[in-house]
PALUMTOR-151018 format. One record per atom (N, C-alpha, C, CB): residue number from 1; chain; atom name; x negated, y, z negated. Coordinates in Angstrom, 3 decimals, always signed. Glycine has a CB too. Layout:
N
 resi chain name        x        y        z
  NUM     A   CA        X        Y        Z
...
This chain:
146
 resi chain name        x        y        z
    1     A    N  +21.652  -38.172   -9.707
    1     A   CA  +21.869  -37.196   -8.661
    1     A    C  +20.927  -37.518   -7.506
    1     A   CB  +21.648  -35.747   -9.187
    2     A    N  +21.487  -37.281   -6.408
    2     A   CA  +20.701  -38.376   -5.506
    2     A    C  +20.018  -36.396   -4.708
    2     A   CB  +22.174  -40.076   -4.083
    3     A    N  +18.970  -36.893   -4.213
    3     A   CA  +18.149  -35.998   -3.224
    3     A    C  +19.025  -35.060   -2.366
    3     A   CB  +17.301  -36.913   -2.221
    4     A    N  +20.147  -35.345   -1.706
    4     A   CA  +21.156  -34.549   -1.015
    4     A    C  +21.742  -33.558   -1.889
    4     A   CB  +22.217  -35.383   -0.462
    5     A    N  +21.773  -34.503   -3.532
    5     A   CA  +22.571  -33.103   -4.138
    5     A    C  +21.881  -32.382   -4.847
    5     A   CB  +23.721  -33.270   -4.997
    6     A    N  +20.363  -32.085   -4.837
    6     A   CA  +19.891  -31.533   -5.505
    6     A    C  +19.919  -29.992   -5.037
    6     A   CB  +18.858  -32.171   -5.704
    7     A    N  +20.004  -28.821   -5.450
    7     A   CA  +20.016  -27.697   -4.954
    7     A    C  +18.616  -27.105   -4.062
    7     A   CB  +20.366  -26.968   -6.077
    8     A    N  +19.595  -26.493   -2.990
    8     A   CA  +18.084  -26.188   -2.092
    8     A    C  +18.226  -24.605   -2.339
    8     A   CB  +18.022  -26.727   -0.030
    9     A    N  +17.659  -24.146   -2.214
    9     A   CA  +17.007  -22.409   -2.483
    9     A    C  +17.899  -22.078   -1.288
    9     A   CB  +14.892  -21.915   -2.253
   10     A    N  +18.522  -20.721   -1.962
   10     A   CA  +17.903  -19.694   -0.401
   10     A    C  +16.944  -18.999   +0.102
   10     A   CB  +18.401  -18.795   -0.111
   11     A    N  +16.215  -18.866   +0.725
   11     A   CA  +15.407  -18.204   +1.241
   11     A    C  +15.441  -16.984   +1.966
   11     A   CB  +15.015  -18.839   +1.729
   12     A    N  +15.028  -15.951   +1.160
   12     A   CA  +15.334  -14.443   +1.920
   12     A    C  +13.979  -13.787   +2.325
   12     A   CB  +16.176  -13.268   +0.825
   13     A    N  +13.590  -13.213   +3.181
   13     A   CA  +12.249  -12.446   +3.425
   13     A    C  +12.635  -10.961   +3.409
   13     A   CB  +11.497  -12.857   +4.906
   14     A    N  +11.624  -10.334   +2.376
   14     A   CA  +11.684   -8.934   +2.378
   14     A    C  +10.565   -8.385   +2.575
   14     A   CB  +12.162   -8.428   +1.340
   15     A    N  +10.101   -6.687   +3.161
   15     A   CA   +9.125   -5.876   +3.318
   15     A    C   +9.879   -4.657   +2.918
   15     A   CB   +8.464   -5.916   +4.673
   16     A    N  +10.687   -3.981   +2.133
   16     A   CA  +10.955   -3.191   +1.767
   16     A    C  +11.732   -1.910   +2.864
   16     A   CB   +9.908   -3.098   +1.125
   17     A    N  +12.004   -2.587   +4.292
   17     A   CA  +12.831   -2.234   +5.346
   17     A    C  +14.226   -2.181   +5.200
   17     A   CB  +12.610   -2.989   +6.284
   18     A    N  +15.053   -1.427   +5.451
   18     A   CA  +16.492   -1.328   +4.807
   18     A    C  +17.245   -2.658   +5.956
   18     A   CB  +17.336   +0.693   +4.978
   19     A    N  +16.757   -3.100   +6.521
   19     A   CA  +17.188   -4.448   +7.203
   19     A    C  +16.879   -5.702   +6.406
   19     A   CB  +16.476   -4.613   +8.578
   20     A    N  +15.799   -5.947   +5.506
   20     A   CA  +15.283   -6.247   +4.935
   20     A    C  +16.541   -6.406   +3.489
   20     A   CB  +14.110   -5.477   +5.126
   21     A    N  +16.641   -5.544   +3.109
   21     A   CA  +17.729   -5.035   +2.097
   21     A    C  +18.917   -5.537   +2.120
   21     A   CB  +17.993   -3.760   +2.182
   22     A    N  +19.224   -5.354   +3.310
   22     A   CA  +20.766   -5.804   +3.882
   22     A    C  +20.793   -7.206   +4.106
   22     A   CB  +21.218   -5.110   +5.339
   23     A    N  +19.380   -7.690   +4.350
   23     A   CA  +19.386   -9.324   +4.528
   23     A    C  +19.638   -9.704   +2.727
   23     A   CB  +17.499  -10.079   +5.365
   24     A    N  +18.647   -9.105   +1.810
   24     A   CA  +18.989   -9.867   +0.822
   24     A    C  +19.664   -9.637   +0.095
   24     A   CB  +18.364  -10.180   +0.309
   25     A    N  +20.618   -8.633   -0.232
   25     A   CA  +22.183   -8.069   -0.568
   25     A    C  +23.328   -9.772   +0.171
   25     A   CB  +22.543   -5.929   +0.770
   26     A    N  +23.068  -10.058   +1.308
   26     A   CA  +23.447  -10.867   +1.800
   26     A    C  +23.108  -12.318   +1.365
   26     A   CB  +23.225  -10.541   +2.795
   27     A    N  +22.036  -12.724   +1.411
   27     A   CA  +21.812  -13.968   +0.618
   27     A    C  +21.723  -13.876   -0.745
   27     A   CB  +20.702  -14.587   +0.980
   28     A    N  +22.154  -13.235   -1.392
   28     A   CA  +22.402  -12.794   -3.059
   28     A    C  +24.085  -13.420   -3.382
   28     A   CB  +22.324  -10.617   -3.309
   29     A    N  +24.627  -13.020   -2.412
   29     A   CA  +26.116  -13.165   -2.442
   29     A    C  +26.163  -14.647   -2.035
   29     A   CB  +26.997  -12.091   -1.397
   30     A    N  +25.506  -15.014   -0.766
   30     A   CA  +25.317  -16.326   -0.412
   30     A    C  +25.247  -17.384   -1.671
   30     A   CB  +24.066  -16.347   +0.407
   31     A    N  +23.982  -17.059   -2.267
   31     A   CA  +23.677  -17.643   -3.848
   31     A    C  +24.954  -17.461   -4.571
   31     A   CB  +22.400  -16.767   -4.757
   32     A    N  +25.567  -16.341   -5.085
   32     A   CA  +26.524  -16.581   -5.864
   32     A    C  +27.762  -17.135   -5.545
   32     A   CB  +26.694  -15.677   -6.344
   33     A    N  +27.969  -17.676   -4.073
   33     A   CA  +29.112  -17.853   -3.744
   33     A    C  +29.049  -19.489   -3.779
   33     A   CB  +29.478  -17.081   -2.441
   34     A    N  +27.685  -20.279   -3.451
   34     A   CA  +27.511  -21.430   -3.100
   34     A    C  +26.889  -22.140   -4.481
   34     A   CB  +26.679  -21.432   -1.809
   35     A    N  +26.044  -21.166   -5.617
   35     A   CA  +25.616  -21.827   -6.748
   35     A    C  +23.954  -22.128   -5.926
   35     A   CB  +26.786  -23.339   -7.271
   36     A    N  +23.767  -21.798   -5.282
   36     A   CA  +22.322  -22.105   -4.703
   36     A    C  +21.130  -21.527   -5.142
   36     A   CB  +22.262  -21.818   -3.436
   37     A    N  +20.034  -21.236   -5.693
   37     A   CA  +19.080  -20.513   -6.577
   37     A    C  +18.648  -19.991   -4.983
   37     A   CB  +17.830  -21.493   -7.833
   38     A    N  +18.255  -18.509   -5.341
   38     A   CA  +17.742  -17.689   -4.287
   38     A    C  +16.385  -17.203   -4.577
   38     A   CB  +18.622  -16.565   -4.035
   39     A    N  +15.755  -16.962   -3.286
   39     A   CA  +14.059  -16.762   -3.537
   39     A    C  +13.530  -15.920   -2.739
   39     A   CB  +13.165  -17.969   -3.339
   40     A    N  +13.455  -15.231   -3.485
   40     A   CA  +13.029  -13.619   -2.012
   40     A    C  +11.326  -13.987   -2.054
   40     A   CB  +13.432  -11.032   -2.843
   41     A    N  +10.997  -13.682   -0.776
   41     A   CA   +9.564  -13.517   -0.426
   41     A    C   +8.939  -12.094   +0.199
   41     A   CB   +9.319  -14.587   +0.565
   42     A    N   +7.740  -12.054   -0.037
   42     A   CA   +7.427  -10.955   +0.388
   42     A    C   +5.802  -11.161   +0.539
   42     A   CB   +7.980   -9.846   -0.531
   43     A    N   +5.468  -11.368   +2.013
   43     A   CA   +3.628  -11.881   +2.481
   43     A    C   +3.230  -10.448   +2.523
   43     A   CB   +3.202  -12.885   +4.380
   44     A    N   +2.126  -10.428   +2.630
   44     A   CA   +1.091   -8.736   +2.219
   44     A    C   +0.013   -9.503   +3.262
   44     A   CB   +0.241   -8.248   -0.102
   45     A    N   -0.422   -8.791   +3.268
   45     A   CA   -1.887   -8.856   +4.160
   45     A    C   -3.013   -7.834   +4.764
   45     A   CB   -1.557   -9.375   +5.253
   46     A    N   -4.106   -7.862   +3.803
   46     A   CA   -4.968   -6.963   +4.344
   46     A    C   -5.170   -6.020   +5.314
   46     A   CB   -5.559   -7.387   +4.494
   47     A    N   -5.498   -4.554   +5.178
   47     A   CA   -5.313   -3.423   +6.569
   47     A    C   -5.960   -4.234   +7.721
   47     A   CB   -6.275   -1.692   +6.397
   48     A    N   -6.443   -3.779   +8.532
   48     A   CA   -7.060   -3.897   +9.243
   48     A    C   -8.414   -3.710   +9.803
   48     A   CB   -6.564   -3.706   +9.504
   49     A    N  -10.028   -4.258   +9.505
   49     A   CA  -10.724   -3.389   +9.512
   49     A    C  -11.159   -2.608  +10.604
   49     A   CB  -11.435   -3.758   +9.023
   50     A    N  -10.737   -3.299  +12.262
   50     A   CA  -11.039   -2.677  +13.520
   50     A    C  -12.746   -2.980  +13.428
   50     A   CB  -10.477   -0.893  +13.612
   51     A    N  -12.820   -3.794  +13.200
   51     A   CA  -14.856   -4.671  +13.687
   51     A    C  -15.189   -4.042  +12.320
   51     A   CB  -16.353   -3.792  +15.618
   52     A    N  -14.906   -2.646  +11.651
   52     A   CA  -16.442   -2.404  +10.689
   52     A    C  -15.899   -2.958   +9.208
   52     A   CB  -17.087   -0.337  +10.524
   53     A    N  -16.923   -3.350   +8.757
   53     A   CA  -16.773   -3.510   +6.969
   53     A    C  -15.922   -2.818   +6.405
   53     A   CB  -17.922   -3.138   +6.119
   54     A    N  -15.114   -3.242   +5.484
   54     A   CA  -14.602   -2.104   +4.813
   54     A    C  -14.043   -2.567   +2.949
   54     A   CB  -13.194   -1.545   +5.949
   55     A    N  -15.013   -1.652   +2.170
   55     A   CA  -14.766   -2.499   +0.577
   55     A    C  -13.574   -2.005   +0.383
   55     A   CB  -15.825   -2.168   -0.883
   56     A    N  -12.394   -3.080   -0.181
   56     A   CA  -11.020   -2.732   -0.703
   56     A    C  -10.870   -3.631   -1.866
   56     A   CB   -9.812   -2.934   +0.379
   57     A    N  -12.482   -3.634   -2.801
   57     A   CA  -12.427   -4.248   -4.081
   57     A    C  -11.698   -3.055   -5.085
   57     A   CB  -14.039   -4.728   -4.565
   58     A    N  -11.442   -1.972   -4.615
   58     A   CA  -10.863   -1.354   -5.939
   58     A    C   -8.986   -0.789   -5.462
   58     A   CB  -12.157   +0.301   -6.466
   59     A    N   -8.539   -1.803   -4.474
   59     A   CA   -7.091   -1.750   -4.314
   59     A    C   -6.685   -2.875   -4.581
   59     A   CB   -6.585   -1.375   -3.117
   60     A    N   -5.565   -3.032   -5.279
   60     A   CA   -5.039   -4.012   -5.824
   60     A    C   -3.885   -4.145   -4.873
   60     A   CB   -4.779   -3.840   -7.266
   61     A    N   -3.863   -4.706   -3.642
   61     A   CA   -2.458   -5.093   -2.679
   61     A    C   -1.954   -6.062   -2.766
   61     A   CB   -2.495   -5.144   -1.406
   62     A    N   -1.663   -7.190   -3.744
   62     A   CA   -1.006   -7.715   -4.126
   62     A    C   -0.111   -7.230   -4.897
   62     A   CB   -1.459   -8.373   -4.385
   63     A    N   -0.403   -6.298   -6.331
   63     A   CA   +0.067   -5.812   -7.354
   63     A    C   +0.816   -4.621   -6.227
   63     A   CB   -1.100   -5.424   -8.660
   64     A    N   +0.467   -4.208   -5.185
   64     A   CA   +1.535   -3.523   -4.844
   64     A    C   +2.288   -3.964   -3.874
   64     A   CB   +1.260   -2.443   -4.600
   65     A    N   +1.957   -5.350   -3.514
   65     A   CA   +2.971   -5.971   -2.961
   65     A    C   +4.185   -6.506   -3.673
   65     A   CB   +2.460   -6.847   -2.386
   66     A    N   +3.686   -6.584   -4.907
   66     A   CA   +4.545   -7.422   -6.528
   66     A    C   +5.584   -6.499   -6.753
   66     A   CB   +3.490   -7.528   -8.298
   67     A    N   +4.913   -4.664   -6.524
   67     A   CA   +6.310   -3.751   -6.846
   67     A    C   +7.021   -3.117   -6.060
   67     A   CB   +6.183   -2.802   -7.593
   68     A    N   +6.383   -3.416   -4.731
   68     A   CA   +7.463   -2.953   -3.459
   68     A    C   +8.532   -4.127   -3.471
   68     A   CB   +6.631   -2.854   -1.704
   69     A    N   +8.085   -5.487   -4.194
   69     A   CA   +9.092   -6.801   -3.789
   69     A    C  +10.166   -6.390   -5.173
   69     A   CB   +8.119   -8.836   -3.873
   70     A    N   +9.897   -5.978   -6.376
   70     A   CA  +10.489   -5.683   -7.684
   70     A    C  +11.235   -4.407   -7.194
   70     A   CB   +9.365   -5.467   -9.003
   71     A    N  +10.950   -3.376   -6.186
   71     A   CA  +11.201   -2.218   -6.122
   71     A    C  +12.913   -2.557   -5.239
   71     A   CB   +9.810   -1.312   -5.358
   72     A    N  +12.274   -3.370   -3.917
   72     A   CA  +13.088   -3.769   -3.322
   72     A    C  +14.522   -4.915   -3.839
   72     A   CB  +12.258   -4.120   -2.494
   73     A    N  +14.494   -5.774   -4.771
   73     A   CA  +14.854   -6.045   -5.280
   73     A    C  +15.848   -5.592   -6.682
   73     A   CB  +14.164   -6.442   -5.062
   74     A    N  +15.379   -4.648   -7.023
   74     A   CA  +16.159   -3.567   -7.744
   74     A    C  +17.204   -2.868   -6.928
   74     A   CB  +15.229   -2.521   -8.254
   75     A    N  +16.486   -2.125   -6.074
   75     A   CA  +17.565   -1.846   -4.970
   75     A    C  +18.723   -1.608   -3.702
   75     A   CB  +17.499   -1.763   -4.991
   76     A    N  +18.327   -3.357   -3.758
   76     A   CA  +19.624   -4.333   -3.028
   76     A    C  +20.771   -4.780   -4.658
   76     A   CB  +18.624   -6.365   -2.047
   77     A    N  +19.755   -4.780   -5.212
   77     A   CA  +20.869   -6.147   -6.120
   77     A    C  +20.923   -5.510   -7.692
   77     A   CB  +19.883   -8.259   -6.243
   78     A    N  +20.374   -4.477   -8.211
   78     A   CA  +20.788   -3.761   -8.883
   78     A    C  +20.124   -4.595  -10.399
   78     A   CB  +22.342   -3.529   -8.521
   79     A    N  +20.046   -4.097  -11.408
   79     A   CA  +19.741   -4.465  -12.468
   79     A    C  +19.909   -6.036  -13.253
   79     A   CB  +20.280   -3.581  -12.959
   80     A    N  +21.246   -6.385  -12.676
   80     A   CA  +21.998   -7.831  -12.742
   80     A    C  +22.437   -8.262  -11.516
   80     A   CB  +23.238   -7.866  -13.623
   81     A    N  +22.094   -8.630  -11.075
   81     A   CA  +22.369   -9.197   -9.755
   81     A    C  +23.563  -10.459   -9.395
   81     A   CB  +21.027   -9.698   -9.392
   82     A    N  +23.433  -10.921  -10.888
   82     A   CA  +24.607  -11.855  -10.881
   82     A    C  +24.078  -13.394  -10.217
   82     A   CB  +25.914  -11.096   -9.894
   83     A    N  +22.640  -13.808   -9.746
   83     A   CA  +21.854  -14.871   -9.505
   83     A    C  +20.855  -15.076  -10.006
   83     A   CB  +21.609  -14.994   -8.573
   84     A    N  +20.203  -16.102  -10.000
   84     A   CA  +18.886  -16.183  -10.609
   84     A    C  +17.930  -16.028   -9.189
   84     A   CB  +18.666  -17.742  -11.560
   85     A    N  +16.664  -14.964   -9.741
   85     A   CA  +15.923  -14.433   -8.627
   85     A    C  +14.293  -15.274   -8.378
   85     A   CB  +15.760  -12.726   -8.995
   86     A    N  +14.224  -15.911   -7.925
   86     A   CA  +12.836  -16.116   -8.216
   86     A    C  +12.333  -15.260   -6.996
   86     A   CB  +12.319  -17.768   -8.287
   87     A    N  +11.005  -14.697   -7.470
   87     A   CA  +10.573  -13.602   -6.597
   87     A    C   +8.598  -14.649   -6.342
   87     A   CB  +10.700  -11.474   -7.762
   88     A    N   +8.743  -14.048   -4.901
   88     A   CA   +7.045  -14.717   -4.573
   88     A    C   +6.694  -13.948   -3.554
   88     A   CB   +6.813  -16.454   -4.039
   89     A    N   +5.292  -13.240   -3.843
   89     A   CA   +4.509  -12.729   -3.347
   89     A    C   +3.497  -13.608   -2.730
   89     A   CB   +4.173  -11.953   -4.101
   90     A    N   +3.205  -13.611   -1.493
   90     A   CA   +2.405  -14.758   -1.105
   90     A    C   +1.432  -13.807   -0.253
   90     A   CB   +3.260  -16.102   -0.251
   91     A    N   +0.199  -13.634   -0.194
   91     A   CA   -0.979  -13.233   +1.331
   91     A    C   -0.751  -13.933   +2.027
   91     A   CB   -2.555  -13.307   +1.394
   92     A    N   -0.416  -13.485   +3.387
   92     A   CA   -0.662  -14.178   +4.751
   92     A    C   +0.381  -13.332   +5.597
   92     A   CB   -0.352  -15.981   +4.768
   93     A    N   +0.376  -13.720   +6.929
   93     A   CA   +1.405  -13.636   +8.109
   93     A    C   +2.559  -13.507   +7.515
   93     A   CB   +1.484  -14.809   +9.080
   94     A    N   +3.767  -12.847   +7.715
   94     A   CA   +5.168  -12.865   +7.409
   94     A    C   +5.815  -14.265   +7.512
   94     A   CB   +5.865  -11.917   +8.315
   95     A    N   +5.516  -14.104   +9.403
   95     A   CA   +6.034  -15.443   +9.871
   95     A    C   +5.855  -16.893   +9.497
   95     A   CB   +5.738  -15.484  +10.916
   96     A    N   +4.491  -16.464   +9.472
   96     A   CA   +4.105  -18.767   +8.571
   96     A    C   +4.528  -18.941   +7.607
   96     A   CB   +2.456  -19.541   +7.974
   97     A    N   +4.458  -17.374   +6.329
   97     A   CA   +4.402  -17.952   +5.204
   97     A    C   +5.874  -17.877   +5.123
   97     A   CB   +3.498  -17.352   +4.116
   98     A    N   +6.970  -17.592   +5.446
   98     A   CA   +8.175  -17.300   +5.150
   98     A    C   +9.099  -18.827   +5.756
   98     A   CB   +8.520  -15.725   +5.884
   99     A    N   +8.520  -19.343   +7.358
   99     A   CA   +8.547  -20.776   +7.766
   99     A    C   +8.139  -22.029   +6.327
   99     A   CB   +7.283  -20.838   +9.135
  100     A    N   +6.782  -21.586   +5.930
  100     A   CA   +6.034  -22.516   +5.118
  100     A    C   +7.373  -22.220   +3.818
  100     A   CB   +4.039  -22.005   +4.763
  101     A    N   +7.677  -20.961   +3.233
  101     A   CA   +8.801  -20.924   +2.071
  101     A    C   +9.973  -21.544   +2.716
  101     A   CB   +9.212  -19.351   +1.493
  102     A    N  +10.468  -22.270   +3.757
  102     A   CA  +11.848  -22.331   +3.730
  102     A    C  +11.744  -23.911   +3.719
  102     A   CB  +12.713  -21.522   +4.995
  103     A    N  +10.226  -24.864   +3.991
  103     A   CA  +10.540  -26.089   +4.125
  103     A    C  +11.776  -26.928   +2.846
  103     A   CB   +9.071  -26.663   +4.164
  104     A    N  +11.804  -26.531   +1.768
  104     A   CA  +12.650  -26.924   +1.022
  104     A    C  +13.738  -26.281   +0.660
  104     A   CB  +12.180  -27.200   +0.228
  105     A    N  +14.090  -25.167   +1.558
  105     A   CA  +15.541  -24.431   +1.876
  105     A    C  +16.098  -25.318   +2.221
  105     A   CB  +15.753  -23.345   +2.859
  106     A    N  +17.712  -24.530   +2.330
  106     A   CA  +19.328  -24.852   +2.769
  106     A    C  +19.698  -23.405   +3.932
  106     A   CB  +20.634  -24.816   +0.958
  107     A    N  +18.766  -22.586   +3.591
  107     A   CA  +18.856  -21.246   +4.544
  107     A    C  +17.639  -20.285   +4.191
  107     A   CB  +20.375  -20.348   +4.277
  108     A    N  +17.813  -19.877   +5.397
  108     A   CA  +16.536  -18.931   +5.302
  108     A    C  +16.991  -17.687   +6.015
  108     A   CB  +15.104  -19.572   +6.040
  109     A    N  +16.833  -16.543   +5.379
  109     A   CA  +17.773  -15.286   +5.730
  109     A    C  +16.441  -14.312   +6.247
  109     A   CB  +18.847  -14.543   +4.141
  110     A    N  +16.707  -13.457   +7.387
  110     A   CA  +15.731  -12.356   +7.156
  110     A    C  +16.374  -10.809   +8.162
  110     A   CB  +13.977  -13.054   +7.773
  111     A    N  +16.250   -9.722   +8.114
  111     A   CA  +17.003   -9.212   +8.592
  111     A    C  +16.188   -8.994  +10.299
  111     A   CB  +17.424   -8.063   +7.602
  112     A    N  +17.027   -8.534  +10.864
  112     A   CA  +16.438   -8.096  +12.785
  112     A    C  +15.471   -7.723  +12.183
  112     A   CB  +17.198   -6.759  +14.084
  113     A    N  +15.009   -6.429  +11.976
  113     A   CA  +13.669   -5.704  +12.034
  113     A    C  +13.613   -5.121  +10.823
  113     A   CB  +13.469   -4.661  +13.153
  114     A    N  +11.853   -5.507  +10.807
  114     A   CA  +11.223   -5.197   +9.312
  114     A    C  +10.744   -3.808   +9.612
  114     A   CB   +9.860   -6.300   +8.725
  115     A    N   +9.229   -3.819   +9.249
  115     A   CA   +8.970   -2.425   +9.081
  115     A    C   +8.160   -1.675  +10.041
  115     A   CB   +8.409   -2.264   +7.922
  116     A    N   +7.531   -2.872  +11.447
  116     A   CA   +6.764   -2.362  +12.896
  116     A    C   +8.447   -2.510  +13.448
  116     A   CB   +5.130   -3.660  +13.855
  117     A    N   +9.145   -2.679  +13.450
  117     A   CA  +10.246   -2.595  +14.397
  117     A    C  +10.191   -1.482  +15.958
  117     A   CB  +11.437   -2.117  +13.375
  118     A    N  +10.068   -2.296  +17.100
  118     A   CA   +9.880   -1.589  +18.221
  118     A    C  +11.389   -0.994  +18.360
  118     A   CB   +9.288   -2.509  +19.469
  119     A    N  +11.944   +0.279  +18.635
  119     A   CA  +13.480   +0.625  +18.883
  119     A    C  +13.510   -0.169  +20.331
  119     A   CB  +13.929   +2.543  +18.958
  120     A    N  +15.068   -0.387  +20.222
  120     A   CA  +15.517   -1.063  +21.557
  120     A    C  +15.360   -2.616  +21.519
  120     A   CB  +14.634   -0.494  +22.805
  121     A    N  +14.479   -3.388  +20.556
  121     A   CA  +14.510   -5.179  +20.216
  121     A    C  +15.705   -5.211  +20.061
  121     A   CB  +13.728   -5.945  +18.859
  122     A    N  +16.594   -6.625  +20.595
  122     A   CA  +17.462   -7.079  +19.524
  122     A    C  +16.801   -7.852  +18.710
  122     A   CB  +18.578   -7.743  +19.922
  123     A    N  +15.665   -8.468  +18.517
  123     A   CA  +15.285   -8.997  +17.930
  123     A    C  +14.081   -8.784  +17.297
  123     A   CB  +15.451   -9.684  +18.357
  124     A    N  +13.345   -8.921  +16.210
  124     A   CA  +12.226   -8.465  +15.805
  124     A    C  +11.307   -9.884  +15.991
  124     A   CB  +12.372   -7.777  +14.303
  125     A    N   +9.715   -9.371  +15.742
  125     A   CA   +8.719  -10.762  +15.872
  125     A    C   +8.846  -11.599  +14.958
  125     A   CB   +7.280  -10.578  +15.850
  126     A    N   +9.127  -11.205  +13.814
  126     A   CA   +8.697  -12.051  +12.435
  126     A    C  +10.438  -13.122  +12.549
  126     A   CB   +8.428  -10.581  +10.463
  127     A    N  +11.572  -12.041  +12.447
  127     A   CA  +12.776  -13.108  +12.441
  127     A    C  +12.663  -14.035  +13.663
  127     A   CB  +14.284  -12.356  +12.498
  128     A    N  +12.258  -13.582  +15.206
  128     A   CA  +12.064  -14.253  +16.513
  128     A    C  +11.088  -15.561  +16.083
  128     A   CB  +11.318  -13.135  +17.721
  129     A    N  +10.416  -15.057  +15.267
  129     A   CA  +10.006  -16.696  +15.166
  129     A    C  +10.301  -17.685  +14.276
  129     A   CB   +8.822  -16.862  +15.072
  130     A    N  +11.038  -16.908  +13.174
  130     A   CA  +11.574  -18.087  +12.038
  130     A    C  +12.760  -18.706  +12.636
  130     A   CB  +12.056  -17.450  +10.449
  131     A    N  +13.696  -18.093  +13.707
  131     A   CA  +14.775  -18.219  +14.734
  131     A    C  +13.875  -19.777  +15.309
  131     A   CB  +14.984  -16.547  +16.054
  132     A    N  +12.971  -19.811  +16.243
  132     A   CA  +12.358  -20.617  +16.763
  132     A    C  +11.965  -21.614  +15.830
  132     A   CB  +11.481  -20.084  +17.392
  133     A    N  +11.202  -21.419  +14.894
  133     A   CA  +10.026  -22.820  +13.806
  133     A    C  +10.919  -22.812  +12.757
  133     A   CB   +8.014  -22.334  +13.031
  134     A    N  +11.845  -22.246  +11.654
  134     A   CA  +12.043  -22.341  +10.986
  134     A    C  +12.820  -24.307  +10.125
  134     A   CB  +12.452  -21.129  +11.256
  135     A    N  +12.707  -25.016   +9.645
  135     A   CA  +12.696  -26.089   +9.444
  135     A    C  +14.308  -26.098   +8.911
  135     A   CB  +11.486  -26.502   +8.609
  136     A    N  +15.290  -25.098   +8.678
  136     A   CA  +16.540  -24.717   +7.447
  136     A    C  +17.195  -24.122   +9.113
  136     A   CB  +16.099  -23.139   +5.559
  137     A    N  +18.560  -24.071   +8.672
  137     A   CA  +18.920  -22.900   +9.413
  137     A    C  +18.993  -21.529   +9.220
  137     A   CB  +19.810  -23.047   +9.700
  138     A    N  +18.825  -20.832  +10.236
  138     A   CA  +18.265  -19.302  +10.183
  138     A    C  +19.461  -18.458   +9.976
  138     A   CB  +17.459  -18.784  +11.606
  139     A    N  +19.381  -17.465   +9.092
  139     A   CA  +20.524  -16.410   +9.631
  139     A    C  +19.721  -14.820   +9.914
  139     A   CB  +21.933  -16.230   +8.230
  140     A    N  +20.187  -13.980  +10.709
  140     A   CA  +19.434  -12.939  +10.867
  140     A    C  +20.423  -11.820  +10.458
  140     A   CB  +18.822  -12.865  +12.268
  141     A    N  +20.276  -10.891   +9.778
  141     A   CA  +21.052   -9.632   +9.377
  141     A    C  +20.993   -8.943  +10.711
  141     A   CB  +20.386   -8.700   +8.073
  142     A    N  +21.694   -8.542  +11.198
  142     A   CA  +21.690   -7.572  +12.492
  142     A    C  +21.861   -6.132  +11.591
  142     A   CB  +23.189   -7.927  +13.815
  143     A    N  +21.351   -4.694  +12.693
  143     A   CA  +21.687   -3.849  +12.229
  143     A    C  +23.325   -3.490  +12.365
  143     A   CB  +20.829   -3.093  +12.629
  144     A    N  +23.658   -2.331  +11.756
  144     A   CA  +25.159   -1.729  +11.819
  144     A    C  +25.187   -1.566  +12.898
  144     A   CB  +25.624   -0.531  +11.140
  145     A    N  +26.113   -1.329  +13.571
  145     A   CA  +26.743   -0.852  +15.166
  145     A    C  +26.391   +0.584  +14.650
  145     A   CB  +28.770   -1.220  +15.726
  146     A    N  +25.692   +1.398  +15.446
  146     A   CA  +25.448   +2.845  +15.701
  146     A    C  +26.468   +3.714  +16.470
  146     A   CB  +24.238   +2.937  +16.412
């Protein structure tokens, strides 16, 4: 099997945003329609401290990044989803690390707007830039017509 035919992932980015949802409801089907293994992501990243110190040795934000991504994932795609899921929690930026997950994609899915969504974007920051750097081609979930 030569390198072309080896299967490339899909790549979906989630934050638990119902755009978010609708993106990976969408590349779920993608996966089952094409045979492609799908890979939801989900980057976390520390509050903010605004200049002062601040101890957050006794919050575990990964582990609740692990069940907003399990949470979210349950409720796009339901108990059986009908694909194989690999799920990754990664720290960092949305945008790099979701660019950095797609270098060995076939697609990289994410919906318009996550969870800072300004009203009135057509476009959000995090998809606006996987649109731009992304290495796969991009698809973006738009919202419903209102």
């Amino acid at each position: 099997m030569s390198e072309a035919d080896e299967p490339r992932p899909i790549v979906v980015g989630v934050d638990g945003s119902a755009s978010s949802e609708r993106a990976l409801r969408w590349a779920a089907r993608q996966a089952q329609l094409t045979g492609e293994p799908l890979r939801v992501v989900l980057a976390w990243q520390l509050p903010p401290g605004y200049g002062m110190p601040v101890d957050f040795s006794d919050t575990d934000f990964e582990g609740q990044a692990r069940q907003a991504l399990e949470s979210s994932v349950a409720e796009a795609l339901g108990e059986h989803p009908g694909v194989d899921v690999v799920r990754r929690v990664i720290q960092g930026h949305p945008a790099p690390v979701l660019i950095e997950e797609a270098r060995d994609a076939g697609l990289l899915v994410v919906g318009s707007h996550g969870r800072g969504a300004f009203t009135g974007m057509l476009l959000g920051s995090v998809s606006g830039h996987c649109v731009h750097h992304a290495p796969c081609p991009v698809l973006v979930v738009r919202e419903p017509p209102s």
